[in-house]
N, C-alpha and C positions, 0 to 999 in steps of 0.2 A: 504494500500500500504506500508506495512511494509519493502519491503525491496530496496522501490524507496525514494531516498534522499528528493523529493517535489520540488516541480515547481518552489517555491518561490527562493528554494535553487541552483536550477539545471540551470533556466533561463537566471540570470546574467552571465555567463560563456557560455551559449549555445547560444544568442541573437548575440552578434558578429559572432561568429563562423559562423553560417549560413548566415548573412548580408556579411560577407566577399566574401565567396564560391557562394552564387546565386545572390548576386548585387541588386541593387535595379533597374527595370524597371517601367517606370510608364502606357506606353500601352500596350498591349497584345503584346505577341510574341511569336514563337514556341521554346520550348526548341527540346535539342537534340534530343529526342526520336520524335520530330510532335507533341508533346502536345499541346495546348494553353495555355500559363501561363502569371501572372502578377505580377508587386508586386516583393517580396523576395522568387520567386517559387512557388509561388499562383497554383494551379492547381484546384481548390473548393472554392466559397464563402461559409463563414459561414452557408448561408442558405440551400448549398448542391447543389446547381446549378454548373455547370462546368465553368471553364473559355472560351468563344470564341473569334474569329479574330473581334468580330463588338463590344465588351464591352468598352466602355468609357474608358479613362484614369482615372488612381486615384493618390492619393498623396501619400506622403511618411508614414506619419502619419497611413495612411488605410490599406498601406501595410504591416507595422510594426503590427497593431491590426490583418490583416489575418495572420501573421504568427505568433505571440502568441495563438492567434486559434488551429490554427492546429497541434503547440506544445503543445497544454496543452491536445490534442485529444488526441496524438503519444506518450504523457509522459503517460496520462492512459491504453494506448493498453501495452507498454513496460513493466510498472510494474506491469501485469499479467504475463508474459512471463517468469520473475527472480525468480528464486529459493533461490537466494541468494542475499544477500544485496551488494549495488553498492554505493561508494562513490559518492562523488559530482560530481568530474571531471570524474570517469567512464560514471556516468550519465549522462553529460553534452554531451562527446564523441556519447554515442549509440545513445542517440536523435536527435544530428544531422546527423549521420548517416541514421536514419530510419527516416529523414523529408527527405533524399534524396532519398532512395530508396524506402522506404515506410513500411509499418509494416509487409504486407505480406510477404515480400524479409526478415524483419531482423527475423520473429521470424522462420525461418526455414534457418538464418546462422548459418556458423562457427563462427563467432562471439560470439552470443549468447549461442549455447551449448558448447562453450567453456569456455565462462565464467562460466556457469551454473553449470561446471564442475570440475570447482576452477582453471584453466587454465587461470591463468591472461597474461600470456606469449605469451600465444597461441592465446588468444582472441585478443590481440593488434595486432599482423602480423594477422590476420585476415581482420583486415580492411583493409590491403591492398589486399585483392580479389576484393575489389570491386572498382577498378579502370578503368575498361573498360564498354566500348560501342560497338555498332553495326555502323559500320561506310560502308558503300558500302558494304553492305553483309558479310564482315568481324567484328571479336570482335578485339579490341585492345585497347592499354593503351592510354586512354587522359589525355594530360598530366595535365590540369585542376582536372580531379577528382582524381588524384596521388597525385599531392599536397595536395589537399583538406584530403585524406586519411592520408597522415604523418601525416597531424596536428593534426587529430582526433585520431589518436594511439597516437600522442605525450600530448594528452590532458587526454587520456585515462589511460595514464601511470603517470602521474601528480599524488604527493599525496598531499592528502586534508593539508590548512596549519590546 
């Protein structure tokens, strides 16, 4: 993974960011889209089971370990996808990005081939494409994942100290 910064490096920087934007829940609840999720956006136990409305509550502690999981999954899918090597805080940005959208959605953004492309400009307003939902049959800006979006350009645009 040559030209992914490493987990070790990317995580402290990417662990809030997501804790902030998905909250912590401790029982099941439906995210936006009707999913089940749990946790810090849990949507898969580790063991690959889904999340449903009848699983137990967990603690914070659990929830923190599923979402180190599934970032260390979404940090090995991401650094296949980079042609070119990504700072810390680039890295830190896409990751939470594609722990929201998910890996399929990032490696076929404008985000990514615009990075990919040496478009660092372009790749930051990029992320703000991805600020809508499907809300009553219409797509439209929430303003929850708008926010969420500045920060991650603004984390993306960050240079390494």
């Amino acid at each position: 993974m040559p030209n992914w910064p490493g987990d070790d490096a990317v995580f402290p920087l990417c662990v809030p960011l997501i804790k902030q934007y998905e909250g912590f829940r401790a029982a099941p609840y439906k995210d936006s889209a009707g999913i089940p999720t749990i946790g810090y956006g849990t949507i898969l136990y580790p063991n690959g089971k889904a999340v449903t409305m009848q699983d137990p509550p967990i603690t914070e502690p659990k929830a923190e370990e599923y979402l180190r999981y599934q970032m260390s999954l979404k940090s090995k899918t991401i650094a296949t996808y980079l042609t070119r090597a990504a700072t810390l805080h680039q890295g830190a940005a896409m990751l939470s990005l594609t722990y929201n959208i998910g890996t399929g959605a990032f490696k076929t953004s404008t985000v990514l081939r615009k990075f990919n492309a040496g478009d660092i400009p372009g790749s930051a307003d990029a992320f703000l494409m991805w600020d809508k939902a499907v809300v009553d049959g219409q797509l439209v800006v929430v303003p929850g994942l708008h926010a969420r979006r500045v920060k991650e350009r603004g984390v993306f645009l960050t240079a390494d100290a």
